[in-house]
mmCIF file as Biopython writes it, N, C-alpha, C and O atoms, coordinates in Angstrom:
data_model
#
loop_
_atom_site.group_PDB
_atom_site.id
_atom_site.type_symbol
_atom_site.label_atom_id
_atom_site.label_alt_id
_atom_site.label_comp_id
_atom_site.label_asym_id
_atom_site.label_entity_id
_atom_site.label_seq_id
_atom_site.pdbx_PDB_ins_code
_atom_site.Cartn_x
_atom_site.Cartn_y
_atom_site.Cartn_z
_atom_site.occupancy
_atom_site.B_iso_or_equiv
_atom_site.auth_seq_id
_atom_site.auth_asym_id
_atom_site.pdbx_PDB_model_num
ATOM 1   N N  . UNK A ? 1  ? 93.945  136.659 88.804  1.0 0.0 1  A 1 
ATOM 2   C CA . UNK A ? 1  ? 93.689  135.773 89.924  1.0 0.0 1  A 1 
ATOM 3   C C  . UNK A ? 1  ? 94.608  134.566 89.820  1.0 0.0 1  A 1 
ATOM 4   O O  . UNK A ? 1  ? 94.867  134.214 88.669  1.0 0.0 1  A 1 
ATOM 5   N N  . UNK A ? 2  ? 95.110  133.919 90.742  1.0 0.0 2  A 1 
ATOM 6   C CA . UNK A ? 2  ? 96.525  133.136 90.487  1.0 0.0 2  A 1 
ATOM 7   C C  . UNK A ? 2  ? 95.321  131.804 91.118  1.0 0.0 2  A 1 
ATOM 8   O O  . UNK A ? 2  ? 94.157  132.047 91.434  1.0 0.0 2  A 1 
ATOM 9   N N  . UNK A ? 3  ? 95.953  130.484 91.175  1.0 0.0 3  A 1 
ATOM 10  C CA . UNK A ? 3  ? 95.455  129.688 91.054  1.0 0.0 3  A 1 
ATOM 11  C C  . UNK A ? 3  ? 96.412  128.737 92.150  1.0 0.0 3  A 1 
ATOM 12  O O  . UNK A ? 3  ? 97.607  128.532 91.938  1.0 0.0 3  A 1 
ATOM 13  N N  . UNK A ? 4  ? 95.762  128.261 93.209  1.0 0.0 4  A 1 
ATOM 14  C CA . UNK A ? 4  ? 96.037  127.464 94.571  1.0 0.0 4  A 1 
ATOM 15  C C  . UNK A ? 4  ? 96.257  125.660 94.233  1.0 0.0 4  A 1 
ATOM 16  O O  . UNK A ? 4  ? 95.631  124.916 93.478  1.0 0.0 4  A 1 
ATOM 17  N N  . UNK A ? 5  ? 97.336  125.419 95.090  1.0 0.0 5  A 1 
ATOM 18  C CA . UNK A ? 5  ? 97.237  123.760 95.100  1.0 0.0 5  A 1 
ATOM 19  C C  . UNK A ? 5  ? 97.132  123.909 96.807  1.0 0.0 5  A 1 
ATOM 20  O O  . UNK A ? 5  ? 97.728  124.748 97.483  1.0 0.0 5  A 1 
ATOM 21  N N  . UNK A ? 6  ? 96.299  122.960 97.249  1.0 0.0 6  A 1 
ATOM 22  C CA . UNK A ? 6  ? 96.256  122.700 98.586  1.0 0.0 6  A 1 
ATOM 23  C C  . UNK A ? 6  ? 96.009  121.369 98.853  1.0 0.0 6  A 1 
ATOM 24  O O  . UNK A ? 6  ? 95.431  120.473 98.240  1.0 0.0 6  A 1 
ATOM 25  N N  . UNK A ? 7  ? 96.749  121.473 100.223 1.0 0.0 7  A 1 
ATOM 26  C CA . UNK A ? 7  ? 97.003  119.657 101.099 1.0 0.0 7  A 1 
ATOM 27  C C  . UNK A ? 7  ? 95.994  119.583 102.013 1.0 0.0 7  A 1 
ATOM 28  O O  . UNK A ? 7  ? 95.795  120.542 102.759 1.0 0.0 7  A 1 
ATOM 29  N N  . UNK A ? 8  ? 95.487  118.835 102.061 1.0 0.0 8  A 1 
ATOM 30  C CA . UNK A ? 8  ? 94.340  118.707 102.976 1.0 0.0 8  A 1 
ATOM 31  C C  . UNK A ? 8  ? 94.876  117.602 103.837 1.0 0.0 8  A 1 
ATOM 32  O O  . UNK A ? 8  ? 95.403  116.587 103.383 1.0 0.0 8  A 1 
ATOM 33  N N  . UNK A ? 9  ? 94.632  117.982 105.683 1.0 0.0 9  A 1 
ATOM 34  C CA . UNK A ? 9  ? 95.097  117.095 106.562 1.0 0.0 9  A 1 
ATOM 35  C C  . UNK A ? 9  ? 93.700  116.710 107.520 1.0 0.0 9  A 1 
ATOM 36  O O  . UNK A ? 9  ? 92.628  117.307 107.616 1.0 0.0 9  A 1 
ATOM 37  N N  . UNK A ? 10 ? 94.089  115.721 108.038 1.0 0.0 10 A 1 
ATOM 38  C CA . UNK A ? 10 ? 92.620  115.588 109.200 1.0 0.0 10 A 1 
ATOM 39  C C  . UNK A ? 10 ? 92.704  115.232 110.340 1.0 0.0 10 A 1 
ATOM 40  O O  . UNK A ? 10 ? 92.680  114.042 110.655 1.0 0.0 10 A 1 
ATOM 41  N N  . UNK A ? 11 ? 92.814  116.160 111.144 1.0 0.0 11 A 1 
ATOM 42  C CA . UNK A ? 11 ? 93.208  116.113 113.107 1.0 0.0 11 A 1 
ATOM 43  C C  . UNK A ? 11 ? 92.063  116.170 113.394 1.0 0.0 11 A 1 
ATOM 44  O O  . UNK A ? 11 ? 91.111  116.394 112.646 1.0 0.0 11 A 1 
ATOM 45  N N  . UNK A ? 12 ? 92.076  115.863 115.099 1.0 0.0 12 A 1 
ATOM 46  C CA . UNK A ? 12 ? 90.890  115.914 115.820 1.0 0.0 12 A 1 
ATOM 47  C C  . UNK A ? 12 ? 91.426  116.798 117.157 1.0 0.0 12 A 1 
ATOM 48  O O  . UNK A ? 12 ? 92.551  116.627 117.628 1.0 0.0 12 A 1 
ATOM 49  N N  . UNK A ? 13 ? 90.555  117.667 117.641 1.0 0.0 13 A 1 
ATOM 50  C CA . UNK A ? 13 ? 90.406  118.648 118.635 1.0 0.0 13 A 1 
ATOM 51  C C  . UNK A ? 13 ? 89.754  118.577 119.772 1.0 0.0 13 A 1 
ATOM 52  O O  . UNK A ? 13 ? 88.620  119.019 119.585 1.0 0.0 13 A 1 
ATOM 53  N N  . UNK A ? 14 ? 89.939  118.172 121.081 1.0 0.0 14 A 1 
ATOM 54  C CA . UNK A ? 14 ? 89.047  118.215 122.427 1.0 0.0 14 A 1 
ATOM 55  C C  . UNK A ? 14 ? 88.787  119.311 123.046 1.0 0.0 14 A 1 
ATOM 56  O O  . UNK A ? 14 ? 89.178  120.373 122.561 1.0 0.0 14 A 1 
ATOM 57  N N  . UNK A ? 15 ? 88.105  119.282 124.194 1.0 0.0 15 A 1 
ATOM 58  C CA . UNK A ? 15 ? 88.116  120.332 124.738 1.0 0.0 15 A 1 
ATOM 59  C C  . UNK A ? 15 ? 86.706  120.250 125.989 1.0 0.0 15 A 1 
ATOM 60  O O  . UNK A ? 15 ? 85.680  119.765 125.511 1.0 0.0 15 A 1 
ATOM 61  N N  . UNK A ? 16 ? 86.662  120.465 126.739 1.0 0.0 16 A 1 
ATOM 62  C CA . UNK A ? 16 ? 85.942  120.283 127.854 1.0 0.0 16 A 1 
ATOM 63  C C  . UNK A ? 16 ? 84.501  120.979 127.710 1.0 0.0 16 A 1 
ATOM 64  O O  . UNK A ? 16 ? 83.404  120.560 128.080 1.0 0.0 16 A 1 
ATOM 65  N N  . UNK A ? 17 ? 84.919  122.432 126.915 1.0 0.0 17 A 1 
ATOM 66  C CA . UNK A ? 17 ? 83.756  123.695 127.293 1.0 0.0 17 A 1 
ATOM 67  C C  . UNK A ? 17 ? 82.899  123.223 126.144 1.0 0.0 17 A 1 
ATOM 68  O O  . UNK A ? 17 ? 81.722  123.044 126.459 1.0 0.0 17 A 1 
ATOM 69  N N  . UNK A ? 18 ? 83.246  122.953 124.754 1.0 0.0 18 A 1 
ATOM 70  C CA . UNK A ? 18 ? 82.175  122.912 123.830 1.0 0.0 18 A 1 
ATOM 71  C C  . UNK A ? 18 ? 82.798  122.700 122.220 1.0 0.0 18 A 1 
ATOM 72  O O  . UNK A ? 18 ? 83.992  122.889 121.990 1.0 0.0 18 A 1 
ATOM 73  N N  . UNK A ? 19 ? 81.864  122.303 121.198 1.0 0.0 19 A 1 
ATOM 74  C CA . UNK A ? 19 ? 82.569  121.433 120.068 1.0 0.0 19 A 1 
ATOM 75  C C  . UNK A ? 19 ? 83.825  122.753 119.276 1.0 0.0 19 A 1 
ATOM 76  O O  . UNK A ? 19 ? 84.958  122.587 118.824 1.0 0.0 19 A 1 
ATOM 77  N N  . UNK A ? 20 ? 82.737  124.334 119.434 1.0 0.0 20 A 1 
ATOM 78  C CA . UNK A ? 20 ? 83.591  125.139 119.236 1.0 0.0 20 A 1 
ATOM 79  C C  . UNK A ? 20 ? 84.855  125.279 119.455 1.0 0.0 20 A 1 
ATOM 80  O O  . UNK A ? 20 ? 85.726  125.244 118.586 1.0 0.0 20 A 1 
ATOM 81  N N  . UNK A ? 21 ? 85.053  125.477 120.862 1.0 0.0 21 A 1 
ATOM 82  C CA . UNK A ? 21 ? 86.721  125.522 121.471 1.0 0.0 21 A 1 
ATOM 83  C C  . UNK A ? 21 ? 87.287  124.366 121.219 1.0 0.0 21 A 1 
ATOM 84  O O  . UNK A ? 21 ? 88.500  124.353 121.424 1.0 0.0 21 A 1 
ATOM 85  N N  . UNK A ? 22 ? 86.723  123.201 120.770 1.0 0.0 22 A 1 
ATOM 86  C CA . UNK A ? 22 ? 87.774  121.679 120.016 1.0 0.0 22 A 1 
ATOM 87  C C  . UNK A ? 22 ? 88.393  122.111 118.986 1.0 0.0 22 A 1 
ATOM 88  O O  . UNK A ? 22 ? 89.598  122.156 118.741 1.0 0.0 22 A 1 
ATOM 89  N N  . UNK A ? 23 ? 87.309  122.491 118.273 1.0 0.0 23 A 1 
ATOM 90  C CA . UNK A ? 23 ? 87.987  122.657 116.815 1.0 0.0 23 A 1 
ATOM 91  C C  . UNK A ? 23 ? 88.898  124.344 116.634 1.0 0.0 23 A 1 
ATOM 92  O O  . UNK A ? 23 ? 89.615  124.697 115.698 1.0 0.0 23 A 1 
ATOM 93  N N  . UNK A ? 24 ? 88.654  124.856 117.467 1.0 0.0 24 A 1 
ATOM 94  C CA . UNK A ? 24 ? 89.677  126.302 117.881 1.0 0.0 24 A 1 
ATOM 95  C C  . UNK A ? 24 ? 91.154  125.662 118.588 1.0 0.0 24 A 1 
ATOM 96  O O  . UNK A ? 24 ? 92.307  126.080 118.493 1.0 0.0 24 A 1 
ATOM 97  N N  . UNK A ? 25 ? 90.712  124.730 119.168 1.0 0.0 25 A 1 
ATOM 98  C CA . UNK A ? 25 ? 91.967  124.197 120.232 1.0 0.0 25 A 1 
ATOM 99  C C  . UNK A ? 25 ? 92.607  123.298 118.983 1.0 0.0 25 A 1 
ATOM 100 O O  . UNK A ? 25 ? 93.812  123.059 119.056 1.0 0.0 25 A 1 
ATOM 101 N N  . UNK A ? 26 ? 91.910  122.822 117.914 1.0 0.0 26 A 1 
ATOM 102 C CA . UNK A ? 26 ? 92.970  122.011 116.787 1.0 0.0 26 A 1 
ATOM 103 C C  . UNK A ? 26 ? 93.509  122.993 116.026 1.0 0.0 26 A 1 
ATOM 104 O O  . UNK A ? 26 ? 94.739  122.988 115.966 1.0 0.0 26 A 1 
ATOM 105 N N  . UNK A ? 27 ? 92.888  123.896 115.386 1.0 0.0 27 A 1 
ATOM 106 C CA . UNK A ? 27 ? 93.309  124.841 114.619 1.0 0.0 27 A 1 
ATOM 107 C C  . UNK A ? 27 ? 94.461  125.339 115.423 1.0 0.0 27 A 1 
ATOM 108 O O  . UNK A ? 27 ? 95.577  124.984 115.043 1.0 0.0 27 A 1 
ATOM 109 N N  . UNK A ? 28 ? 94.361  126.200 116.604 1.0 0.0 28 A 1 
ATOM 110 C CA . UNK A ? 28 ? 95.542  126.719 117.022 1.0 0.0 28 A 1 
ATOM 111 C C  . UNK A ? 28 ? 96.854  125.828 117.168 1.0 0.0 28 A 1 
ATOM 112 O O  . UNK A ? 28 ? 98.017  126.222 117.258 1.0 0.0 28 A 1 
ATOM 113 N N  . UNK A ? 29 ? 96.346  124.467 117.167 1.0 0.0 29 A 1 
ATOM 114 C CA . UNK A ? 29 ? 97.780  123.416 117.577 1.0 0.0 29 A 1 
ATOM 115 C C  . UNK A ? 29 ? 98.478  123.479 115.867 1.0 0.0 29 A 1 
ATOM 116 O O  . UNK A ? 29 ? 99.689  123.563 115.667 1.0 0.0 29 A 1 
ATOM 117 N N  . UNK A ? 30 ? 97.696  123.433 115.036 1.0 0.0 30 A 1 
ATOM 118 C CA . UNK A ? 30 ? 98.150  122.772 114.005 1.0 0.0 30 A 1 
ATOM 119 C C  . UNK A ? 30 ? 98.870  124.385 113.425 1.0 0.0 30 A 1 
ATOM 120 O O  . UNK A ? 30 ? 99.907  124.287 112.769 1.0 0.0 30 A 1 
ATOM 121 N N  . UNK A ? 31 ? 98.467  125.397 113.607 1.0 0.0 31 A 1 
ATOM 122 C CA . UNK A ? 31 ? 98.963  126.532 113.328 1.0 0.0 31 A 1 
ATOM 123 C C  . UNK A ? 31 ? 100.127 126.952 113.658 1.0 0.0 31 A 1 
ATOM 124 O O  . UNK A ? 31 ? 100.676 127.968 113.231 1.0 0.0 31 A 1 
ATOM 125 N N  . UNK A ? 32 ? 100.626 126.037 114.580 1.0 0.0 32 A 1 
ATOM 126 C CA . UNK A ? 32 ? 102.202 125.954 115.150 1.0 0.0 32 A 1 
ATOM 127 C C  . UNK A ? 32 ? 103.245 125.170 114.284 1.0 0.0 32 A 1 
ATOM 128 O O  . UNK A ? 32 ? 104.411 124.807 114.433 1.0 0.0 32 A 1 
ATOM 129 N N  . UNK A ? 33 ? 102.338 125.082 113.361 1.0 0.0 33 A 1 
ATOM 130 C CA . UNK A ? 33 ? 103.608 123.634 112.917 1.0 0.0 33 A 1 
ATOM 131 C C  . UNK A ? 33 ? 103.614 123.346 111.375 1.0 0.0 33 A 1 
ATOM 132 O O  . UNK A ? 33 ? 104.577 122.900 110.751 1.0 0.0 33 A 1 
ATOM 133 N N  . UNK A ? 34 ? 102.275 123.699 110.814 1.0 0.0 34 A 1 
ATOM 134 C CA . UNK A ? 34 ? 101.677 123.833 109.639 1.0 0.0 34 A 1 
ATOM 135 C C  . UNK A ? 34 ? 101.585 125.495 109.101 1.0 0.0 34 A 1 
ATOM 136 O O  . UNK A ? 34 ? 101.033 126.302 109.849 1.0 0.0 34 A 1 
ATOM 137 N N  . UNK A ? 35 ? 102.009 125.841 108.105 1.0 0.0 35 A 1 
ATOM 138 C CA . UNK A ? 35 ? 101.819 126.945 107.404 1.0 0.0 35 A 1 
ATOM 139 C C  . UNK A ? 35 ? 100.772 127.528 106.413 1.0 0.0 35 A 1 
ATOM 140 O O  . UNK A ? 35 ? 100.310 126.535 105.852 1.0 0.0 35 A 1 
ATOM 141 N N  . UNK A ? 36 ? 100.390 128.225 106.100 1.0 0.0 36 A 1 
ATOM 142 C CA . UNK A ? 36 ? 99.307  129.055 105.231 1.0 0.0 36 A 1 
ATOM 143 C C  . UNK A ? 36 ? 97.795  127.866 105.782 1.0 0.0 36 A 1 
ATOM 144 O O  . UNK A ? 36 ? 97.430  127.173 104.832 1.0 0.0 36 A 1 
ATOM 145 N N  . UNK A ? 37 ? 97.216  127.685 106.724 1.0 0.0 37 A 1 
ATOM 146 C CA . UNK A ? 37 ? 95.939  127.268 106.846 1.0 0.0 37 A 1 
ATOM 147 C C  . UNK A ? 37 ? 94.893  128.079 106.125 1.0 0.0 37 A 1 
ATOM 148 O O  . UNK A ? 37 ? 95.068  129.286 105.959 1.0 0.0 37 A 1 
ATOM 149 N N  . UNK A ? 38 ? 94.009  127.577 105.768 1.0 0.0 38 A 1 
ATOM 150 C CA . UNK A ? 38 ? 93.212  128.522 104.779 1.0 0.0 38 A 1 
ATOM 151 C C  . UNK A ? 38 ? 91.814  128.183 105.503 1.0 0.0 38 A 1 
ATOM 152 O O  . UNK A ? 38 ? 91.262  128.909 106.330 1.0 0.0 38 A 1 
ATOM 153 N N  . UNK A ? 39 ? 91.352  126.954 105.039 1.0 0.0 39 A 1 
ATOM 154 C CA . UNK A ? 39 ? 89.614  126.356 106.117 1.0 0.0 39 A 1 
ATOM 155 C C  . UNK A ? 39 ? 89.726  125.262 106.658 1.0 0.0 39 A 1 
ATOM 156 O O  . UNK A ? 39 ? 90.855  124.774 106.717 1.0 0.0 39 A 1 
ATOM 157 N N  . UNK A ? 40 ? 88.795  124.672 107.118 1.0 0.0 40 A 1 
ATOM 158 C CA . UNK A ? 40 ? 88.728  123.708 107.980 1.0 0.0 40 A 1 
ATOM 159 C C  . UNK A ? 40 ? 87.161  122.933 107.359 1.0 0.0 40 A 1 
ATOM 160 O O  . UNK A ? 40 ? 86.488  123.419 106.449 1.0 0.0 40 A 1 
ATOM 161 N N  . UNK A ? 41 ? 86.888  121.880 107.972 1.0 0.0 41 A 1 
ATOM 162 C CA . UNK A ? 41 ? 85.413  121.397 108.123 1.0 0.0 41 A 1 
ATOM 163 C C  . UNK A ? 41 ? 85.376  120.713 108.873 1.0 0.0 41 A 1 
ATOM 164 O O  . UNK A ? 41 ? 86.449  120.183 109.161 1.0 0.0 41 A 1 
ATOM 165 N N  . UNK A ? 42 ? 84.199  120.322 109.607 1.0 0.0 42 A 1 
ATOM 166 C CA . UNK A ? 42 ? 84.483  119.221 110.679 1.0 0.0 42 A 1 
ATOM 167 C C  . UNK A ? 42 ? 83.514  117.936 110.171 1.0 0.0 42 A 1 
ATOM 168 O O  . UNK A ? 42 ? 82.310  117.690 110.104 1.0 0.0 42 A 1 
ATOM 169 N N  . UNK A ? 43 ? 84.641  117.351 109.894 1.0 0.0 43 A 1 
ATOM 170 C CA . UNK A ? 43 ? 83.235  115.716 109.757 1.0 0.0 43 A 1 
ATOM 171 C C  . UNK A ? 43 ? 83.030  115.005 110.798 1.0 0.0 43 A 1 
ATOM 172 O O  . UNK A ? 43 ? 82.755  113.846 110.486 1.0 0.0 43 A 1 
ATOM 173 N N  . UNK A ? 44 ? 83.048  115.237 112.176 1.0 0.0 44 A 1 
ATOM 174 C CA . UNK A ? 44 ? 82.611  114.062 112.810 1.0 0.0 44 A 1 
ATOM 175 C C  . UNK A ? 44 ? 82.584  114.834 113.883 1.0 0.0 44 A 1 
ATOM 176 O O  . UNK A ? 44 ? 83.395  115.761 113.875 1.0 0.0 44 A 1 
ATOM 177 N N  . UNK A ? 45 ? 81.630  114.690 115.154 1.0 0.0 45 A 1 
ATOM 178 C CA . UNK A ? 45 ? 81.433  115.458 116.763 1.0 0.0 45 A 1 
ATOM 179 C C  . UNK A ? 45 ? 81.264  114.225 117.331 1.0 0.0 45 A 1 
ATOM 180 O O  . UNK A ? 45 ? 80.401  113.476 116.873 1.0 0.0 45 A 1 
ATOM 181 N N  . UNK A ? 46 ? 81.915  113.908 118.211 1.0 0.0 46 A 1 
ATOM 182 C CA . UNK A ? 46 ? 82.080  112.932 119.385 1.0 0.0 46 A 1 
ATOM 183 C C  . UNK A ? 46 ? 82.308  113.647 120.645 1.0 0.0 46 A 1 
ATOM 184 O O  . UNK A ? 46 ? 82.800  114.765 120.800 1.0 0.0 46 A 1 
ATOM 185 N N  . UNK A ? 47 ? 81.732  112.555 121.801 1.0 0.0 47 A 1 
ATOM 186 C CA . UNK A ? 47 ? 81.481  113.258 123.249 1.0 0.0 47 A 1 
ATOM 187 C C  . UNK A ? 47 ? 81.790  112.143 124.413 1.0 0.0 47 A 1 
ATOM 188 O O  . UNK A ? 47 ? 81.305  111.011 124.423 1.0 0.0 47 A 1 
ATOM 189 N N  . UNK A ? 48 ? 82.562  112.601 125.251 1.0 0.0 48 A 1 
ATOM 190 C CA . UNK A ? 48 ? 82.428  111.585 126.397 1.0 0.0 48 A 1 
ATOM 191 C C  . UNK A ? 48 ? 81.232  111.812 127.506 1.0 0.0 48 A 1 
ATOM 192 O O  . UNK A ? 48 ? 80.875  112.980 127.655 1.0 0.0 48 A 1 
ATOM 193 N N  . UNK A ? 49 ? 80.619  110.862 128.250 1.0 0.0 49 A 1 
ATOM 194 C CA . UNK A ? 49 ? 79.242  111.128 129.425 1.0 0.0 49 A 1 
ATOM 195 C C  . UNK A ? 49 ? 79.999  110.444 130.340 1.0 0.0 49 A 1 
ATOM 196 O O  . UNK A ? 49 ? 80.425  109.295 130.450 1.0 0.0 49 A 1 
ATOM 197 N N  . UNK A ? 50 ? 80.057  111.616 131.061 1.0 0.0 50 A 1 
ATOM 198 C CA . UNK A ? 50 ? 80.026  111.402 132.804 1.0 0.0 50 A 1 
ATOM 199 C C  . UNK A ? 50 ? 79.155  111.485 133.473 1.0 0.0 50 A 1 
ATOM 200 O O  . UNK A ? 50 ? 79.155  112.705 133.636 1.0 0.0 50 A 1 
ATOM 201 N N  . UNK A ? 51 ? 78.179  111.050 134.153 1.0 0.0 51 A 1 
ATOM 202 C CA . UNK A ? 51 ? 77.518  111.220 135.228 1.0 0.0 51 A 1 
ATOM 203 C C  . UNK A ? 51 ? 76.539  112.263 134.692 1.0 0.0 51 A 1 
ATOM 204 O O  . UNK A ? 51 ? 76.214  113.339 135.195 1.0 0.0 51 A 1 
ATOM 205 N N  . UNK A ? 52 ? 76.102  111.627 133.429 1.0 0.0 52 A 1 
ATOM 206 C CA . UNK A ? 52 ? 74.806  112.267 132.471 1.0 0.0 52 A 1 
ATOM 207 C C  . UNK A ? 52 ? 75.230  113.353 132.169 1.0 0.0 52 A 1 
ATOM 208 O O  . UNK A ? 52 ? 74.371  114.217 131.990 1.0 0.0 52 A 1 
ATOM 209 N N  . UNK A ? 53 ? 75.951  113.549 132.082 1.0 0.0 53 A 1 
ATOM 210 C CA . UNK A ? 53 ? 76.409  115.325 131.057 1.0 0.0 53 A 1 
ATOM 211 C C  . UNK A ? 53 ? 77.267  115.350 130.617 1.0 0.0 53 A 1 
ATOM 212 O O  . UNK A ? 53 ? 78.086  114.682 131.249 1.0 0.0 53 A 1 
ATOM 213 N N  . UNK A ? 54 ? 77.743  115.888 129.577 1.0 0.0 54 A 1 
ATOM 214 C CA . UNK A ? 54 ? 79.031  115.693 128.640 1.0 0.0 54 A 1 
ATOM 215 C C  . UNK A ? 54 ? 79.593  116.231 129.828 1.0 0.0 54 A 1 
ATOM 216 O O  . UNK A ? 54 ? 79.129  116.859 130.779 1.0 0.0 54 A 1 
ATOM 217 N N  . UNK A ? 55 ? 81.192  115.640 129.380 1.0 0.0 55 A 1 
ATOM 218 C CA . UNK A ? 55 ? 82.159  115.846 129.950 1.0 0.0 55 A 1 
ATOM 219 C C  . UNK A ? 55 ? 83.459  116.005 128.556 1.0 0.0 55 A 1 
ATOM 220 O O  . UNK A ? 55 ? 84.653  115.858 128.820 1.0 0.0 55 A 1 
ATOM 221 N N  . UNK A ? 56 ? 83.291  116.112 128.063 1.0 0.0 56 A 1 
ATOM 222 C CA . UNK A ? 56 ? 84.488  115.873 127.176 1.0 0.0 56 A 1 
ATOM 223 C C  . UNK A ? 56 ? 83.959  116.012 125.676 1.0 0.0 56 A 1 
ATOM 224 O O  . UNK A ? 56 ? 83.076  115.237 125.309 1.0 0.0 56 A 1 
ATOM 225 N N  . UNK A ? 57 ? 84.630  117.281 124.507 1.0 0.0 57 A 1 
ATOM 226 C CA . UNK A ? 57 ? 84.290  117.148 123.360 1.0 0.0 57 A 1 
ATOM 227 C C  . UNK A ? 57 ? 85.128  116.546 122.364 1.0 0.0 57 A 1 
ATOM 228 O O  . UNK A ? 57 ? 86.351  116.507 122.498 1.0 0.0 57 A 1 
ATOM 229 N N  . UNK A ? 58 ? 84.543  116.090 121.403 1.0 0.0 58 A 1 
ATOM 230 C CA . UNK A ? 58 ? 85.771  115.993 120.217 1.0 0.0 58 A 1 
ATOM 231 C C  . UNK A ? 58 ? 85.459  115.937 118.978 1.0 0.0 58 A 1 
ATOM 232 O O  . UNK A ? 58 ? 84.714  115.023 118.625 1.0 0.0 58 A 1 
ATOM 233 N N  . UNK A ? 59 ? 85.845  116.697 118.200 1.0 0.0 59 A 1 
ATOM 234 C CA . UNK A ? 59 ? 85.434  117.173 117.055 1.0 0.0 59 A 1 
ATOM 235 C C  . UNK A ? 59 ? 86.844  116.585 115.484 1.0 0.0 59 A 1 
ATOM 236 O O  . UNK A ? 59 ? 88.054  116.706 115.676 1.0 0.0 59 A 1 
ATOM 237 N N  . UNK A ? 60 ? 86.551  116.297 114.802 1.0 0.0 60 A 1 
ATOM 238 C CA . UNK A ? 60 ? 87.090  115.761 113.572 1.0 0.0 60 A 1 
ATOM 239 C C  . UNK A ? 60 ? 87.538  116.465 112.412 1.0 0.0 60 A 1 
ATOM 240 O O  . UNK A ? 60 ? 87.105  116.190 111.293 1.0 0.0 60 A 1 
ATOM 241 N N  . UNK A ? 61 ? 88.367  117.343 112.618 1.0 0.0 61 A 1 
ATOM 242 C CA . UNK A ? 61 ? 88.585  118.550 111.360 1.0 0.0 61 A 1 
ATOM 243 C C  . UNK A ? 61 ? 89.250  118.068 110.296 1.0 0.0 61 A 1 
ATOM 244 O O  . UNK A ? 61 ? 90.220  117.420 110.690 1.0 0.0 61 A 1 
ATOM 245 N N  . UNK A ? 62 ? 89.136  118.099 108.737 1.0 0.0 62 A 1 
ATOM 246 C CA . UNK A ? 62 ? 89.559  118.403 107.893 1.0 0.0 62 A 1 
ATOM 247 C C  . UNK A ? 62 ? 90.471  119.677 107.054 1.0 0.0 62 A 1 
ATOM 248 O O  . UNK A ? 62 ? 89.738  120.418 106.399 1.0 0.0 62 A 1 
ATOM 249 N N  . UNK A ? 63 ? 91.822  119.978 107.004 1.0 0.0 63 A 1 
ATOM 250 C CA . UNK A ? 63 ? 92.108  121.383 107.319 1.0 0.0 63 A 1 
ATOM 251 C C  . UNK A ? 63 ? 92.638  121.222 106.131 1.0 0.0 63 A 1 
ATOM 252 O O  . UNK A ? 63 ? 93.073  120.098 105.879 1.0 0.0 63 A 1 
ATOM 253 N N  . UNK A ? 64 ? 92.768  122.528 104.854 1.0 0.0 64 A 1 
ATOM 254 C CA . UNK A ? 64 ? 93.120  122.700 104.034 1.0 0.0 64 A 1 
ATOM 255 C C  . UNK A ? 64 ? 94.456  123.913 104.486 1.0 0.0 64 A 1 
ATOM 256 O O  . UNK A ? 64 ? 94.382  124.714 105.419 1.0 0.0 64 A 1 
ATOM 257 N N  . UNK A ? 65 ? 95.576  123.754 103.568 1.0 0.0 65 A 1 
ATOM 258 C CA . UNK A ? 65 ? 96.335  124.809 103.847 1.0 0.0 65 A 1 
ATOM 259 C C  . UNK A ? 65 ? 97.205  124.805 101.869 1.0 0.0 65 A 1 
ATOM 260 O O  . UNK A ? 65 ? 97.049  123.911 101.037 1.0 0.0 65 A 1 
ATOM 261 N N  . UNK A ? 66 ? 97.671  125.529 101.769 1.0 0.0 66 A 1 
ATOM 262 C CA . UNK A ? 66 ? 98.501  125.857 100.774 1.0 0.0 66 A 1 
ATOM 263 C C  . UNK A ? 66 ? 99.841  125.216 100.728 1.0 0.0 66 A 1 
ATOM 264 O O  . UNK A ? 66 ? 100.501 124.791 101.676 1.0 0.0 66 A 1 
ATOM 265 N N  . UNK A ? 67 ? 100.242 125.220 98.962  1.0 0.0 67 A 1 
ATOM 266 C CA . UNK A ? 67 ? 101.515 124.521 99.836  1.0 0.0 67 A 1 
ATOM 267 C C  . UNK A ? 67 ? 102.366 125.924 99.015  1.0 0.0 67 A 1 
ATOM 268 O O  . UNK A ? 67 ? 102.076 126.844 98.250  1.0 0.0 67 A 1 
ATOM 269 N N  . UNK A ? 68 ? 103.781 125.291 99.867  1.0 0.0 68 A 1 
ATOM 270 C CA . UNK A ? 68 ? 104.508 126.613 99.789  1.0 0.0 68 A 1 
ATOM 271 C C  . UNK A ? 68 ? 105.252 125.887 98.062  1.0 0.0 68 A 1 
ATOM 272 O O  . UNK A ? 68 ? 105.387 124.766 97.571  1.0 0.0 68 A 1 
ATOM 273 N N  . UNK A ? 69 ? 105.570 127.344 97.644  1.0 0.0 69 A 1 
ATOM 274 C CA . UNK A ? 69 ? 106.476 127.514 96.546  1.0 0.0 69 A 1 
ATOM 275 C C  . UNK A ? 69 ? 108.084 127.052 96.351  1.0 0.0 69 A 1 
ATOM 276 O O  . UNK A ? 69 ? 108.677 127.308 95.302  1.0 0.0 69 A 1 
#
């Protein structure tokens, strides 16, 4: 079993439909640009209110990835 060093970064993700698709909509951004992603966590859910109902999500990810050799 070989043994990992990983960088841990922390973006935040919006998204209209729900906290899920935020943190899917960060992951996929950061997957463009960042290499070997491994997990995520989310520390923080924030919301905008419009006219008494969310309108707006946002979620706080922590993303671990590998670093390269």
């Amino acid at each position: 079993m070989s043994t990992h060093v990983y960088k841990k970064i922390e973006i935040v993700g919006t998204s209209t439909k729900s906290i899920e698709d935020a943190a899917d909509n960060a992951i996929q951004r950061a997957s463009k640009t960042i290499n070997n992603l491994r997990w995520f966590e989310i520390s923080e859910t924030r919301g905008d209110i419009e006219d008494g109902k969310v309108a707006h999500w946002q979620v706080t990810l922590k993303i671990g990835f590998t670093l390269e050799e």
